[in-house]
Residue, then its C-alpha position, 0 to 999 in steps of 0.5 A: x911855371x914852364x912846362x906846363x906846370x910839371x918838372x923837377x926842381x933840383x937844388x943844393x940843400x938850402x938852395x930855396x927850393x921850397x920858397x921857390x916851389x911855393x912861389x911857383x904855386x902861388x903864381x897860378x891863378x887857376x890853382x885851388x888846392x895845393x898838395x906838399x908830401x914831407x918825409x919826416x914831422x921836421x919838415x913837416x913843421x917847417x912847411x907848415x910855417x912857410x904855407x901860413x904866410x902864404x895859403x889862403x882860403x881853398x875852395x872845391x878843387x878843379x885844378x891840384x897842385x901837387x909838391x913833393x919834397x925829398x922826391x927820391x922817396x916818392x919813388x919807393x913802391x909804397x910811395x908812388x901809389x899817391x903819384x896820381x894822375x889827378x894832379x894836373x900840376x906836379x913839382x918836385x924837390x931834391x938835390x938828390x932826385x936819383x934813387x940810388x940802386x933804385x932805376x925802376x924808382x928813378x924812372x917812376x919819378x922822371x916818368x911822373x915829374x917828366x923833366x927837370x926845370x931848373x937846377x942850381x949845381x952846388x958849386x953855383x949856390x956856393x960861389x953865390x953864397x945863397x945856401x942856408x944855413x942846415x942844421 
């Protein structure tokens, strides 16, 4: 994982931001515990089935990786108190990181996440024909 293991994913809905954060996390030997903040109990179970295939046994966590889907809401006032600084590891998904009237948010966000690592504009997951199916 590049930038020291912080950035922003961005991603067209369906773009595989979660298959592509979980391979980010399980390509750190060093990591022993994995944090992944959903808004809604829809994506809750979502990510519950796509960790069972890959989550093993965590032991007393040096190293903690934080994954927050839906980053725009992480930067709600309520919201940011989880923002810690004990993540050593931090990523971030959304097609839409940018809060919308919301600058002191957005800031907080790009402030704790530091920079984008990688995005997929909409027009490319299109041509590629890489979207999932949304429902």
């Amino acid at each position: 994982m590049q930038n020291e293991g912080i950035g922003l994913l961005n991603t067209a809905t369906g773009g595989g931001k979660t298959v592509a954060a979980l391979i980010a996390a399980e390509s750190r030997p060093d990591l022993q515990l994995l944090v992944i903040t959903v808004p809604t109990t829809n994506l809750v179970r979502q990510r519950e089935e796509e960790l069972q295939s890959v989550l093993e046994d965590a032991g007393v966590p040096d190293r903690v990786m934080l994954i927050v889907d839906e980053v725009h809401n992480a930067g709600a006032p309520t919201y940011r108190r989880i923002l810690g600084s004990f993540y050593s590891l931090r990523l971030s998904l959304s097609a839409t990181p940018e809060r919308r009237y919301d600058e002191e948010g957005s800031a907080a966000i790009m402030d704790f996440f530091e920079e984008e690592v990688y995005h997929y504009f909409v027009e490319e997951t299109l041509s590629d024909e890489q979207l999932s199916p949304y429902t």
